[in-house]
C-alpha positions in Angstrom: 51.8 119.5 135.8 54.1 119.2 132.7 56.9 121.5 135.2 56.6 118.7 138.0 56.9 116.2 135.8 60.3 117.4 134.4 61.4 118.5 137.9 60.8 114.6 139.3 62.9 113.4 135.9 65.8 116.0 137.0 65.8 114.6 140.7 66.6 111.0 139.4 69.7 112.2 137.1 73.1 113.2 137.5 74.3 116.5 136.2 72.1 118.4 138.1 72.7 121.9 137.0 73.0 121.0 133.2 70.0 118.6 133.0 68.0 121.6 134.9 68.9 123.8 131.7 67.8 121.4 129.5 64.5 120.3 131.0 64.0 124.3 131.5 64.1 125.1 128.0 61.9 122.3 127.0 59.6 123.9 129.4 59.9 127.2 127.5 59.5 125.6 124.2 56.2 124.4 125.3 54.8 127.4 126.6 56.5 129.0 123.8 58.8 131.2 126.0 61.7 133.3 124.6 64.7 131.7 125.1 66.2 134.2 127.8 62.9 133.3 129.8 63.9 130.2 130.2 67.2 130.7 131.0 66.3 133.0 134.0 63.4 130.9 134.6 66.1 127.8 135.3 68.4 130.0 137.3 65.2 130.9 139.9 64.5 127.1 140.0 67.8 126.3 141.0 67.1 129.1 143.9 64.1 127.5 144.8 64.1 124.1 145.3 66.9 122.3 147.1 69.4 120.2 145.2 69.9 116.7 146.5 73.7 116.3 147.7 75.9 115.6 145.3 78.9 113.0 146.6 82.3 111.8 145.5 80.4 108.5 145.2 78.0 109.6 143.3 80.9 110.8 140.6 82.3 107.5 141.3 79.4 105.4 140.0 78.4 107.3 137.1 82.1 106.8 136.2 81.4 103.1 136.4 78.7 103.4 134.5 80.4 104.9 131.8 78.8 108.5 132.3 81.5 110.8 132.1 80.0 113.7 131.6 77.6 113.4 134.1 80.7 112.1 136.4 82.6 115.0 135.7 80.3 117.7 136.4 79.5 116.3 139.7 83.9 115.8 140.3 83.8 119.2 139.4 81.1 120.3 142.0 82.5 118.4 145.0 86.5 118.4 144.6 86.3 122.3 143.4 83.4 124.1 145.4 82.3 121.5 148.2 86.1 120.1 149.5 88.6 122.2 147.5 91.2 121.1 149.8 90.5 117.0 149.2 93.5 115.8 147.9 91.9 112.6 147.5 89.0 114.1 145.7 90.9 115.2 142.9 93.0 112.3 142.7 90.2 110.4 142.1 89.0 113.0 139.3 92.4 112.7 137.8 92.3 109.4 137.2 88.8 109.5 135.8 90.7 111.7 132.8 93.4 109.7 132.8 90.9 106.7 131.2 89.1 108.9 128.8 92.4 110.5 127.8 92.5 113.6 128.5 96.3 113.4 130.3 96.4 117.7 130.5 93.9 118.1 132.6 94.8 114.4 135.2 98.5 116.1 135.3 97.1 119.5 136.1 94.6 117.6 139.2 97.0 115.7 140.3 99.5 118.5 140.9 96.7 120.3 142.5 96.6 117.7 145.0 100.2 117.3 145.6 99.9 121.1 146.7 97.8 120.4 149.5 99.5 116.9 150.5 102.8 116.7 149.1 103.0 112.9 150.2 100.0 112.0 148.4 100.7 108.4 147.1 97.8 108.6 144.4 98.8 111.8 143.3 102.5 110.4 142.8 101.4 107.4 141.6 98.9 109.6 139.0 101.9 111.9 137.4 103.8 108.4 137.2 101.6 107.0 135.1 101.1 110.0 132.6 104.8 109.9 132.5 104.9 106.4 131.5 102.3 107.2 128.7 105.0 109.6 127.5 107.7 107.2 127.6 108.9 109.9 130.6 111.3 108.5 133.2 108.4 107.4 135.4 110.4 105.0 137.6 111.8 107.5 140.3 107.4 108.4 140.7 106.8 104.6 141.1 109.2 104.2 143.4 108.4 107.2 145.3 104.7 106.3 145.5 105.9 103.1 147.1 107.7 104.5 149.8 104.6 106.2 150.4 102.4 103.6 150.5 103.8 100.3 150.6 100.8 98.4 149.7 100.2 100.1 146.2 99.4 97.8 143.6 99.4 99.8 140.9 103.0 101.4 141.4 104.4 98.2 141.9 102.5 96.7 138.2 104.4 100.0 136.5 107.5 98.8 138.0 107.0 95.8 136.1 105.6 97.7 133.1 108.9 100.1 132.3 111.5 97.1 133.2 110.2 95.3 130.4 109.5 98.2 127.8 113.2 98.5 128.3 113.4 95.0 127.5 114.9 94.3 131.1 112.8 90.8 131.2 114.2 89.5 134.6 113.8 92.8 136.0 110.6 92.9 134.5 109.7 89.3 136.2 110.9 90.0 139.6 108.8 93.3 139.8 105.5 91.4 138.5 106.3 88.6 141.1 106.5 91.7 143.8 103.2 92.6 142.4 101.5 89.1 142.9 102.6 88.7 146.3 100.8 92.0 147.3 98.1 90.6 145.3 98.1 87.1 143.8 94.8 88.6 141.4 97.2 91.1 139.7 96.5 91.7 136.3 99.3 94.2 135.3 101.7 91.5 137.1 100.1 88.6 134.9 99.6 90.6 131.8 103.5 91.4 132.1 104.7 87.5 132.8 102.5 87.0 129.9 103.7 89.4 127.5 107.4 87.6 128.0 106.3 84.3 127.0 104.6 85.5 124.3 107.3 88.1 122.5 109.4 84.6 123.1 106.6 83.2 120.7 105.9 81.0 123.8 101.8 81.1 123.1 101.1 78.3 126.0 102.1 80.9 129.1 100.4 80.3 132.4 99.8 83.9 133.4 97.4 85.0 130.6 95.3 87.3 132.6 91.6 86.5 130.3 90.8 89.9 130.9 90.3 93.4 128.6 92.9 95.1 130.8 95.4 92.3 130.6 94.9 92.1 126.8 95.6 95.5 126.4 98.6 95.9 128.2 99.9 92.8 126.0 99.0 94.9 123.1 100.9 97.8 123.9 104.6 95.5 125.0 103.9 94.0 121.0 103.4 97.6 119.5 106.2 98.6 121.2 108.4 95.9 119.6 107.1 96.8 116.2 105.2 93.2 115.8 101.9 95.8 115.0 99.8 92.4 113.5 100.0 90.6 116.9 99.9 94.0 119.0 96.3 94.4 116.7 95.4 91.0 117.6 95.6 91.6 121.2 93.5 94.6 121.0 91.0 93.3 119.3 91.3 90.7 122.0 90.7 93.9 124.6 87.8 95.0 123.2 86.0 91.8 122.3 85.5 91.3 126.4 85.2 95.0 127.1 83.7 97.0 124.2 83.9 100.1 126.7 87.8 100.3 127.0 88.3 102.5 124.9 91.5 103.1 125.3 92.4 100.0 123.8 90.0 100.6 121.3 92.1 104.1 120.3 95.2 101.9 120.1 93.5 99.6 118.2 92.5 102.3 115.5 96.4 103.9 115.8 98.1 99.9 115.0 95.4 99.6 112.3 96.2 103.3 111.0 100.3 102.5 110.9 99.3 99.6 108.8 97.6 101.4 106.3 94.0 100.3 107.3 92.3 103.6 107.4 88.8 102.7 106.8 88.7 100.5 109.9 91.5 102.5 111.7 88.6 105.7 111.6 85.7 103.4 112.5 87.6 102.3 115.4 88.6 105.9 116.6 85.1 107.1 115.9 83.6 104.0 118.6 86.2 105.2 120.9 85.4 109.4 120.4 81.5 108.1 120.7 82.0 107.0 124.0 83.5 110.2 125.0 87.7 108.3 125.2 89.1 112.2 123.5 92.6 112.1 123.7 95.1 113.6 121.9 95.9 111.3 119.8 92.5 110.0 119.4 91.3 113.5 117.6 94.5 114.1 115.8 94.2 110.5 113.9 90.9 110.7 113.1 91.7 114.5 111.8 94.5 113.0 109.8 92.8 110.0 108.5 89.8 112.6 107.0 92.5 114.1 105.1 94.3 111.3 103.7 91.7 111.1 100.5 91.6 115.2 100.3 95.3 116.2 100.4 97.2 113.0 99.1 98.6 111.6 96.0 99.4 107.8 95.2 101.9 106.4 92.3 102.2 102.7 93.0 105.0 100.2 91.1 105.0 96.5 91.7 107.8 97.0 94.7 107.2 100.5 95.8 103.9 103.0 96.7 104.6 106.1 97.0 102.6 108.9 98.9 102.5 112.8 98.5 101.0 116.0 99.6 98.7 116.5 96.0 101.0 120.1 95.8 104.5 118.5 95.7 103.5 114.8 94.4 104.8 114.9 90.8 107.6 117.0 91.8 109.2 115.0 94.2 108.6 111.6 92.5 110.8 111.1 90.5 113.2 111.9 93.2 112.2 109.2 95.8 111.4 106.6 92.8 115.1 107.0 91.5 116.3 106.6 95.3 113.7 103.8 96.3 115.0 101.3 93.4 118.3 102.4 94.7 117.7 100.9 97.8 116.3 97.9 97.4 118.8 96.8 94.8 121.4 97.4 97.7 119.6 96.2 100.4 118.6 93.0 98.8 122.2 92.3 98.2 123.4 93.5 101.4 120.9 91.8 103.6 120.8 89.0 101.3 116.9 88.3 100.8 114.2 90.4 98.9 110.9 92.0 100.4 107.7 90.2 100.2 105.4 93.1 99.2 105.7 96.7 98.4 107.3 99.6 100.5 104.8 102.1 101.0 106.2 105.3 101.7 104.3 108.6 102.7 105.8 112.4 102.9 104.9 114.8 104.9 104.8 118.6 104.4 103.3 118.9 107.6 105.2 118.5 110.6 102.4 118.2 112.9 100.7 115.5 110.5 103.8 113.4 110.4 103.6 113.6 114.6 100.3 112.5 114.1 101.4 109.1 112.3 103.7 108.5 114.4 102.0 108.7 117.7 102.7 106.6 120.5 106.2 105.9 119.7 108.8 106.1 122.4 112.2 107.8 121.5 110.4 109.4 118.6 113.0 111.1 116.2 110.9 113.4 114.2 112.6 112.7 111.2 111.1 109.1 109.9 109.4 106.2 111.4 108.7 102.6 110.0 106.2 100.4 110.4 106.6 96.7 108.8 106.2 98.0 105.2 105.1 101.3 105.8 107.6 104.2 106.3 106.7 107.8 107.4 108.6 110.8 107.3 108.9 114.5 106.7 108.8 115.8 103.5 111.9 118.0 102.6 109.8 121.0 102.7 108.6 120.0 106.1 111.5 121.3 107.6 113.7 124.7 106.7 116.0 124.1 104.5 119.3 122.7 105.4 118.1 121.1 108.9 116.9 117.5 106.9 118.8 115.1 104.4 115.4 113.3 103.3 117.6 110.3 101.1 119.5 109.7 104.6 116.6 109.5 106.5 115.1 107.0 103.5 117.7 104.6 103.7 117.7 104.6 107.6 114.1 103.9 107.4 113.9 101.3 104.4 117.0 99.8 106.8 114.1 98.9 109.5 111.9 97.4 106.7 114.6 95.0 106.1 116.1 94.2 109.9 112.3 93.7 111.1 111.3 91.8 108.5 114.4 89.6 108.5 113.9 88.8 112.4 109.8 89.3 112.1 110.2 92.4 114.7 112.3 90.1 117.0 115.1 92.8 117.3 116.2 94.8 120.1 115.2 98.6 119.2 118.9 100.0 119.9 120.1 97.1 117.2 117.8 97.8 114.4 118.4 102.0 115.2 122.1 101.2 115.3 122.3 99.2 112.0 119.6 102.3 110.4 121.9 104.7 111.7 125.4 103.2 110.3 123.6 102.1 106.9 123.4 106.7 106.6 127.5 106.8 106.5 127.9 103.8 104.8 125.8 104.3 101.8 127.9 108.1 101.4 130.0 109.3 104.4 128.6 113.1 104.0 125.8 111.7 105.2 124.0 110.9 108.4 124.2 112.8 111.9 127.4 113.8 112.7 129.5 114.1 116.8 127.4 117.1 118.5 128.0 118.7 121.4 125.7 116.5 123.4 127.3 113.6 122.6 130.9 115.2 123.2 129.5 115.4 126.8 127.7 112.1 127.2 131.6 110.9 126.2 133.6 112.9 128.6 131.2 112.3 131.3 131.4 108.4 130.9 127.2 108.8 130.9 127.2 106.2 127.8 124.6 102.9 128.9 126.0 99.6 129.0 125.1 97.7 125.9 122.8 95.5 127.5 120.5 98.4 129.0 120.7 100.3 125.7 117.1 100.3 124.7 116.6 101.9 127.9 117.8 105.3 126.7 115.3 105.1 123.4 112.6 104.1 126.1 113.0 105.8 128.8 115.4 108.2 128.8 116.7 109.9 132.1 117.1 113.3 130.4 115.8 114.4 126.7 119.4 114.4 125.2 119.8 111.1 125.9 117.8 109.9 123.3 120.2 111.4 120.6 123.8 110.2 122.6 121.8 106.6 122.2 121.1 107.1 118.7 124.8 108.0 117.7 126.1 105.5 120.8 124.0 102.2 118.8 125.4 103.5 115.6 128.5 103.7 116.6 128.3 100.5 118.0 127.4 98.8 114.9 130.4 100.8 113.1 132.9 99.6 115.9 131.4 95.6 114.8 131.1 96.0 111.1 135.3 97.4 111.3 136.3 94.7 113.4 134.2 91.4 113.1 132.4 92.3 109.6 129.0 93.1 108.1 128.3 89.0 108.0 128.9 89.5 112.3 125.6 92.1 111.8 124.0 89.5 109.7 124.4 86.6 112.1 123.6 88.7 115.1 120.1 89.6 113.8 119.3 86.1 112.4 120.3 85.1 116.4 117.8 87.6 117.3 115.1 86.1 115.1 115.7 83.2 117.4 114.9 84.8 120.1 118.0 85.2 121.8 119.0 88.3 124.0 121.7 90.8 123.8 124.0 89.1 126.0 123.9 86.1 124.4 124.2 87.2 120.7 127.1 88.8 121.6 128.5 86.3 124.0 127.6 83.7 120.4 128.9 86.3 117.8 131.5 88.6 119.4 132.9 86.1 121.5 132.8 88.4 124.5 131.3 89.1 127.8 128.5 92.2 127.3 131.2 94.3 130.1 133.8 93.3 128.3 132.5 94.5 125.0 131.1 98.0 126.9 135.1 98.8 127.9 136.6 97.8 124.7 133.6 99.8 122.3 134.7 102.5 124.9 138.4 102.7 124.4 137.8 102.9 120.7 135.6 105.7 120.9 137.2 107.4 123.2 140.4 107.3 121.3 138.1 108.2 118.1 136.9 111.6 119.8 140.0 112.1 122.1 140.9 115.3 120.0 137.3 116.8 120.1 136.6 115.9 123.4 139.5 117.2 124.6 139.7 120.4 122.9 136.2 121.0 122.8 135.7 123.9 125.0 138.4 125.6 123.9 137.0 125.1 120.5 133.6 127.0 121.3 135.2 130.0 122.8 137.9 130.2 119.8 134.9 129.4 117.0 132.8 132.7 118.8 136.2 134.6 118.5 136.7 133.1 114.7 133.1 134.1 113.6 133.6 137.7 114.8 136.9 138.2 113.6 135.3 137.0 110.3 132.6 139.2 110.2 134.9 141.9 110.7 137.2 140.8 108.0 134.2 140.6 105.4 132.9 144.1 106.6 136.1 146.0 106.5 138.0 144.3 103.9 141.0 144.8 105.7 143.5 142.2 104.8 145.3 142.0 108.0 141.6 141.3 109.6 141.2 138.6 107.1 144.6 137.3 108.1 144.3 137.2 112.0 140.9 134.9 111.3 142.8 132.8 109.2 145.4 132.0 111.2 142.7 131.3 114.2 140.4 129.5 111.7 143.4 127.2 110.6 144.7 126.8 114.0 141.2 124.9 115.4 139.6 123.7 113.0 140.9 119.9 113.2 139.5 120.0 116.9 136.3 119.4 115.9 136.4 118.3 112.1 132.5 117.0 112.4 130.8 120.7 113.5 129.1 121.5 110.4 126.2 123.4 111.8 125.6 127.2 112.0 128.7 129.2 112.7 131.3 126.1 111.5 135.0 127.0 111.4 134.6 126.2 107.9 132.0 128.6 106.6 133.6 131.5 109.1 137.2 130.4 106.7 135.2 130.2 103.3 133.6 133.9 104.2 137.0 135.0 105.1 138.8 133.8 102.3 136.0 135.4 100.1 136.5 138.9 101.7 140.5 138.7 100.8 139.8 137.9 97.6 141.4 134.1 97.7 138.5 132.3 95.5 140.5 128.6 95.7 140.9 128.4 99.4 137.5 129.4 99.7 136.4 126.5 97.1 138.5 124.3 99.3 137.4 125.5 102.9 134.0 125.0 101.4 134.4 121.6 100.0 135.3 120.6 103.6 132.3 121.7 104.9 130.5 119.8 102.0 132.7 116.2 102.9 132.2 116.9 106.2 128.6 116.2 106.0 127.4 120.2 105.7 124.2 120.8 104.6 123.3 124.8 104.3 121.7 124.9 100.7 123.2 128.8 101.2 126.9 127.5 101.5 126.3 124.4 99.0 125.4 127.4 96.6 127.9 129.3 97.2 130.6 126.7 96.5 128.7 125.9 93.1 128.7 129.4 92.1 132.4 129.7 92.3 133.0 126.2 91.0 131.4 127.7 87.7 132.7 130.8 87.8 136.4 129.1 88.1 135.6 126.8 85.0 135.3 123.9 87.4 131.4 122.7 85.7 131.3 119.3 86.4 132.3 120.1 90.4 130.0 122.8 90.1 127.0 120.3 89.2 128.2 117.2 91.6 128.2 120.4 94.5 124.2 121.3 93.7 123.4 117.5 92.6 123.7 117.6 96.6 120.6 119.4 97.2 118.2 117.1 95.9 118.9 114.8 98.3 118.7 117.7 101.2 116.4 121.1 100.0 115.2 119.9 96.3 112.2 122.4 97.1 114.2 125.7 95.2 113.1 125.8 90.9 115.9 127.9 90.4 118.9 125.5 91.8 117.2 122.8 89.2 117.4 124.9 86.4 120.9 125.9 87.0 122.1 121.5 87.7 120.0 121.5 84.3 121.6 123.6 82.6 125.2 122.7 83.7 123.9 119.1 83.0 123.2 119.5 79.8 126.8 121.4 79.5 128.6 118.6 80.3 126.1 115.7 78.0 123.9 114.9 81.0 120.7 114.8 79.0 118.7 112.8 81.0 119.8 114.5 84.4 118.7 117.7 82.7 115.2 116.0 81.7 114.6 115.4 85.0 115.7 118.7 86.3 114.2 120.9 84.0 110.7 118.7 84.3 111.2 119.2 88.5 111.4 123.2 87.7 108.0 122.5 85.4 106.3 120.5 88.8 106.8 123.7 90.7 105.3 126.2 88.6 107.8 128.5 87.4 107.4 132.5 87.4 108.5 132.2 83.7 106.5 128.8 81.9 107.6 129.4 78.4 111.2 129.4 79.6 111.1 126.4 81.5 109.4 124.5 79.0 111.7 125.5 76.2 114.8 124.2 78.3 112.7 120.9 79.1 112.9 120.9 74.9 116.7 121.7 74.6 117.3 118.7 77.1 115.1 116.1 74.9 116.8 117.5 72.2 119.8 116.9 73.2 118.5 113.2 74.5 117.4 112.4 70.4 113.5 112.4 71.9 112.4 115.1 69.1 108.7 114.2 69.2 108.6 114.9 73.0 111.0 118.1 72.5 108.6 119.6 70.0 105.7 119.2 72.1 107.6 121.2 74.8 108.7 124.2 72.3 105.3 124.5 71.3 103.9 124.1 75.2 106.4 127.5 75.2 104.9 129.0 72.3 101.6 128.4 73.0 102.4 130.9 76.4 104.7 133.1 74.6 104.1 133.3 70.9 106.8 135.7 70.3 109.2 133.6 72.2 112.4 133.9 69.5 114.4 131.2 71.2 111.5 128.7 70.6 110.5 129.3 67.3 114.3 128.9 66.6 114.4 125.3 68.0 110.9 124.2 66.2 112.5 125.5 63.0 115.4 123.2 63.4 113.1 120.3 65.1 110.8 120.1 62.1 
């Protein structure tokens, strides 16, 4: 009785096979059964009776209904072992992951069904929209889905979609008005008219779409333009009407996370994991968010938080405090108004936990993101040392603070990215990225955007170098204005954008120019900027191979006329391409070469190129401080490894040597610091470091605080001579 009762309960579910487990074991449990019983006991039941037919509409409806599981399993059953050739079939079962966020295995379906029917519009239209997800060059698949079915709503709605994430807003307009005429219901089409009247701050627009869909694409065009308060508002908005979208409940949690709002942030992204929405980003927040309280530290001023990794906290304070108050003091002058609350900025040691923060953000550098008052970044010993200049990453990031908060988020993205990146060069010209080879060919193959269609590469980029050719290209930009118009031109043009007004029309008010007309004369001075590089620049590579061989050779051999032959090359190309500071740079090949032939200036001055030319190997950096001291040259020696606390600061051993040169030259309270940043990082040898934390408050007249360092050293080394020397003469 109890078996045909379960049985009849089975029939009326979905999720036939699983449920039949399930129900079998409770069987077994009853009659106390072991559990191996049961499971063959299930397996000669599913044998035995006759399953009731299991449909793609069946899998439809329970998708409806919000039973994804159950809706899966039966997708899984019909599209793989019933109809493994139904294109449709797993179209449909792509898009079903493609709402509960799983984007690996929709891409995977979808190009599954592309195999059988390579003009499968769903399938196009499918890969388009993961693509757009991941700020991917989706337009060529929404347009290619079009031609393949004409009447496609959705393709045409994504049209409108990326025209206006590249802030194209009469492109944008003219798509969504495509998208009403096919259907005059269109939600994507009114949620996109909307969301331009509204970033205009026109609240009374027509085309508000009163629907959870609608609400959340609105929510997504505000995150985008970094207005997170209003882009949480619309969310919330979402999931007021539809408590089952969660995907707009994720991006709820992610806006409420970049804020700083963790506890609601992780009840939000629990809801949303609850009701089985398991993306990516999804499981990494609410894995970062659990180890926010475990693994971080917090040292809050009246303008500044600051957060660390628990390991590296008090180590690297004192470093990002000093640099902080730097900033704003400049920044308040330079932008000419002062922050209403405190900066909050957080470090990561983690890579993959900085990605995390940052997730859904479209031309994502990897190095430091902003959000109102909030900046994320790596920490210096998130990256190997040498490949990150954490102060010029800082000041581009506290940069945004200041532009968004001046315009309340109202600036165009390649604007505020091309004011962040010239505020690198301008606060020290070693800094900030420098003319790569990338760039060199985005130059010489005229593949720079127009102005006006800028934010498209940060967007939306046609290829994945084209982000970095539109970072340096807005920098640029903003160099090319500040030299010829001024820094009050940059100041007006954003205070024009915090009215709302569009690129072509700043610079038509500020520049006095047509947008084209701007595009060809920007050109013609960067193009004569580079000429030499670009010019010479493949001539440069194969004679740089040739240099760093001939070096290598010199340095083995020790051959003099070796060392000359790569001198003479090295000398001959290296202003071709004066900016190449990375690994095998004319100017480390000369420095090494010089080295070998025993010529210790020219390699100080080969090496002090490097440094001015914005080089950052802590290795070469080193090596040019060595030789500084080693020449008598003491205070250069300290200004060269002073350097690498703004790039590496992670090595004890190159703090104790700026201490100690520091304290050389009268610098006691640069050796303080030093010698307390070798303490932070537990030295091999304690009593050592704490006895040299004791000369420098010595020499600083803080005796009480210098005695309680000698006998911190004593106390680990009681026969420590050096100590009990210095407590005799401190008491």
């Amino acid at each position: 009785m109890l078996l045909d009762l379960m049985w009849g309960r089975f029939l009326t579910c979905g999720g036939f096979s699983t449920r039949l487990l399930g129900h079998v074991r409770m069987v077994g449990r009853y009659l106390n059964l072991p559990h191996q019983s049961s499971h063959i006991l299930a397996v000669l039941l599913l044998s035995a009776f006759p399953l009731p037919a299991q449909t793609l509409q069946q899998a439809e409806l329970l998708w409806r209904q919000h039973r994804m599981p159950e809706a899966n399993e039966i997708f899984r059953a019909v599209c793989d072992q019933q109809h493994p050739q139904d294109a449709q079939c797993k179209v449909r079962w792509g898009r079903m992951y493609i709402e509960y966020g799983h984007s690996d295995e929709a891409f995977k379906l979808f190009d599954e069904a592309l195999a059988i029917d390579k003009n499968n519009a769903g399938a196009v239209l499918g890969e388009a929209l993961l693509a757009a997800d991941d700020f991917g060059n989706a337009s060529p698949l929404a347009r290619r889905a079009l031609e393949l079915d004409p009447h496609l709503l959705e393709a045409q709605e994504l049209l409108a979609r990326l025209a206006l994430e590249d802030n194209d807003n009469p492109k944008a307009a003219e798509e969504a008005r495509k998208a009403l005429a096919m259907d005059a219901n269109s939600v994507g089409a009114k949620a996109v008219l909307a969301a331009i009247d509204l970033l205009a701050d026109k609240p009374d627009t027509p085309w508000d779409p009163h629907t959870a869909k609608g609400y959340e694409t609105i929510g997504h065009f505000f995150m985008l333009n970094r207005r997170y308060e209003e882009s949480i508002k619309f969310y919330r908005q979402a999931v007021d009407l539809d408590p089952l979208l969660s995907s707009a409940r994720s991006e709820l949690g992610i806006d409420l996370m970049r804020l700083g709002r963790n506890d609601e942030a992780y009840r939000q992204l629990e809801l949303a994991w609850a009701d089985d929405f398991h993306s990516k980003a999804t499981a990494n927040s609410l894995t970062l968010l659990d180890s926010f309280t475990r693994k971080f530290v917090t040292f809050a001023t009246p303008r500044t938080i600051l957060r660390f990794d628990k390991k590296e906290g008090e180590f690297l304070r004192p470093y990002f405090q000093s640099e902080m108050e730097r900033i704003l003091s400049v920044y308040e002058k330079k932008y000419k108004m002062k922050l209403d609350h405190p900066v909050q900025v957080e470090a990561y040691p983690d890579h993959e936990d900085f990605a995390v923060r940052t997730l859904g953000m479209p031309g994502f550098g990897a190095l430091g993101v902003t959000f109102g008052y909030t900046i994320a970044m790596d920490s210096p010993s998130g990256r190997p040392p040498g490949h990150f200049h954490w102060a010029s990453t800082l000041w581009h990031e506290m940069s945004h603070v200041f532009t968004l908060s001046m315009t309340n988020s109202h600036v165009p993205r390649w604007f505020t990215e091309g004011v962040a990146v010239h505020e690198e060069t301008a606060v020290n010209p070693e800094w900030g990225d420098r003319l790569g080879p990338d760039e060199i060919a985005a130059i010489k193959e005229r593949q720079l955007l127009p102005v006006e269609g800028l934010d498209r590469g940060f967007i939306h980029p046609a290829r994945p170098q084209q982000i970095v050719v539109s970072y340096f290209q807005a920098g640029r930009i903003c160099d090319y204005i500040t030299k010829t118009w001024g820094w009050d031109t940059i100041l007006a043009m954003l205070h024009d954008y915090a009215q709302g007004e569009d690129t072509a029309a700043v610079i038509r008010k500020e520049l006095k120019l047509e947008p084209a007309e701007f595009d060809q004369r920007f050109l013609a001075a960067l193009e004569a900027q580079t000429k030499v590089t670009v010019d010479h620049f493949d001539e440069w590579k194969k004679s740089a191979r040739e240099l760093a061989g001939l070096a290598a050779k010199a340095v083995a051999s020790k051959d003099n006329a070796d060392a000359q032959k790569a001198i003479q090359l090295g000398r001959s190309i290296e202003n071709w391409y004066t900016e190449y500071v990375e690994d095998g740079s004319v100017y480390e090949s000369l420095a090494a070469t010089y080295l070998a032939a025993g010529d210790k200036n020219s390699a100080i001055d080969e090496l002090w190129r490097y440094v001015r030319a914005g080089g950052r190997n802590p290795r070469q950096i080193e090596l040019l401080a060595t030789n500084l001291e080693e020449a008598g040259r003491k205070k250069e020696a300290a200004d060269a490894l002073e350097r690498l606390n703004f790039i590496y600061p992670m090595d004890p051993e190159q703090h104790r040597k700026l201490g100690d040169l520091w304290l050389g030259q009268g610098n006691a309270a640069g050796a303080i610091r030093e010698f307390q940043a070798v303490l932070a990082r537990n030295p091999i040898d304690p009593a050592q470091a704490h006895y040299n934390l004791a000369r420098a408050y010595q020499s600083n007249r803080q005796a009480e605080l210098a005695k309680d360092e000698v006998l911190a050293a004593l106390e680990i080394a009681p026969g420590f001579r050096p100590a009990q020397k210095l407590l005799l003469e401190l008491n």
